[in-house]
C-alpha positions in Angstrom: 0.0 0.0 0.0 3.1 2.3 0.7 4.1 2.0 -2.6 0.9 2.5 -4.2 0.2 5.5 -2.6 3.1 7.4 -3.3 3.0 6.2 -6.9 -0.3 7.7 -7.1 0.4 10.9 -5.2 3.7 11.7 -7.6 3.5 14.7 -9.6 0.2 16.1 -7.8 2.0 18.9 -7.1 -0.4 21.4 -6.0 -3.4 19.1 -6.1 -1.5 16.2 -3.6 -3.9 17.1 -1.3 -6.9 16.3 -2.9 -5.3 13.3 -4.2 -4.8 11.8 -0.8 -8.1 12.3 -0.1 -9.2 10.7 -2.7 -7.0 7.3 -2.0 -8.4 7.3 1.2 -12.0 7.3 0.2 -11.3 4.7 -1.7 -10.3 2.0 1.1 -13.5 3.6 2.8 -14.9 2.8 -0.1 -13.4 -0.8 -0.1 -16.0 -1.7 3.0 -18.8 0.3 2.1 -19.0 -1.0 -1.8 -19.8 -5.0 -1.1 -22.2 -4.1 1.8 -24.0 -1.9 -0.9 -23.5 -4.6 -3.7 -25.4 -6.9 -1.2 -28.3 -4.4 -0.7 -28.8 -4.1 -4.4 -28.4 -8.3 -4.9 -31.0 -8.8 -1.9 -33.5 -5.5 -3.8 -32.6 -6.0 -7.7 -31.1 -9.6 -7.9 -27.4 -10.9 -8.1 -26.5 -10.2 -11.7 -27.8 -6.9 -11.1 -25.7 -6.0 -8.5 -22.5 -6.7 -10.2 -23.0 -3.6 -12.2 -21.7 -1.8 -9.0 -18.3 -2.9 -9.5 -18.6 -2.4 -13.0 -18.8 1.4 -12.3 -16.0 1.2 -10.3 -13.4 -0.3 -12.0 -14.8 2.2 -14.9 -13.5 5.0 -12.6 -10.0 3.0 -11.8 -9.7 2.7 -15.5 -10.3 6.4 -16.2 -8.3 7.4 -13.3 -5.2 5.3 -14.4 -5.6 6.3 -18.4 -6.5 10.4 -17.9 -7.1 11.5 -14.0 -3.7 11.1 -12.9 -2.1 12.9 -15.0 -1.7 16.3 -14.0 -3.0 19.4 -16.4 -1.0 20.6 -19.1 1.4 17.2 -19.0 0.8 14.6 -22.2 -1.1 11.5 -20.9 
């Protein structure tokens, strides 16, 4: 985890910040995310509910392709 998050923070510059806060949301988001994929599998059904994760490895793969690279640097 270390690792990761300095990797991820590097080059922030100004926006570092924001960027930690971000990372940290996201193990928050690590417990709150399967209790929530339950709810929708116990409401909407199983298959359903795997369209949570979907959405969120959507994000990780925008934020690894375009959000971590800082403005005005090529991608």
């Amino acid at each position: 985890f270390p690792t990761i998050f300095s990797l991820a923070l590097k080059n922030l510059g100004p926006a570092t910040a924001q960027g930690s806060g971000i990372l940290c949301l996201a193990i928050v988001g690590g417990a709150i995310v399967p209790l929530a994929q339950g709810l929708i599998a116990d409401a909407a059904g199983l298959s359903v509910s795997f369209l949570l994760p979907v959405l969120c490895y959507a994000y990780i793969l925008y934020y690894g392709l375009k959000g971590s690279t800082p403005v005005g640097e090529p991608a």
